[in-house]
N, C-alpha and C positions, 0 to 999 in steps of 0.2 A: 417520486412517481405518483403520489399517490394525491400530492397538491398538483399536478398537471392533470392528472383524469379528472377529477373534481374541478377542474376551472377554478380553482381556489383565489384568492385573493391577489392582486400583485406584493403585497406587503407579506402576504403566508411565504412566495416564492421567491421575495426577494428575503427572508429569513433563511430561508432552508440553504441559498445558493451563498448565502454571507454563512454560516456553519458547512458547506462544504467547503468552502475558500480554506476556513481554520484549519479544517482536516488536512486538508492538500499540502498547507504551509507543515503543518508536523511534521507529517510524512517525508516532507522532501528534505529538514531536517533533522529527522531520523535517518534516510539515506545517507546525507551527508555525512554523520556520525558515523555511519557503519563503515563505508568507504573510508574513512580518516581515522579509525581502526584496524580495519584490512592493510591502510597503507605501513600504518605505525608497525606491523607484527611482518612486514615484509612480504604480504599479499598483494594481489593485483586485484583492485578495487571494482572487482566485477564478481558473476555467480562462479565462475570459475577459481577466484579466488578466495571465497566463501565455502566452495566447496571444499578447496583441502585443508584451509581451518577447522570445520566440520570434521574431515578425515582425521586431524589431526588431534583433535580433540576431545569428541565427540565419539568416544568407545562403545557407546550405549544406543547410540543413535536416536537419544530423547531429541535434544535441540535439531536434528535435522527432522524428526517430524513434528517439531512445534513450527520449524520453516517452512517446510513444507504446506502443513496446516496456514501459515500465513500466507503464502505465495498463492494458493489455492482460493481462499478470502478474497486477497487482491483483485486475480482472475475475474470472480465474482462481482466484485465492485466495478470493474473497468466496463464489464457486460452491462451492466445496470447502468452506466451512463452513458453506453452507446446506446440502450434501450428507449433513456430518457433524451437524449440529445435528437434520437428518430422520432419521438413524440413530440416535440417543442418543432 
């Protein structure tokens, strides 16, 4: 955001959007991981089947508010690139 209000460089913006790319690539293989998880332990590879993983596991309900806490983040990120993609 912060190289689009400053008119920054195209090379500052084409850095920033090549380290989002990395990010996005993680991310979508960390889902994939999670889902191929889900699947292995006979969950259905969606929030639904995260959920009674969670239920099932998850007595303390630490890791469902460390999810949560992610899930939340996410939100937050997704905002910030519709914020950025309305500025561009």
């Amino acid at each position: 955001h912060e190289i689009l209000v400053r008119n920054d460089s195209p090379e500052a913006l084409e850095a920033a959007c090549g380290a989002r790319q990395q990010r996005m690539g993680e991310l979508l293989r960390i889902q994939d991981e999670r889902r191929g998880v889900l699947r292995m332990l006979g969950q259905s590879p969606d929030n639904a089947g995260l959920d009674a993983l969670l239920r099932a596991c998850d007595t303390g309900d630490h890791l469902r508010a460390r999810w949560t806490a992610c899930a939340e983040a996410a939100q937050r990120c997704r905002e910030l690139n519709d914020r950025n993609g309305a500025l561009v």
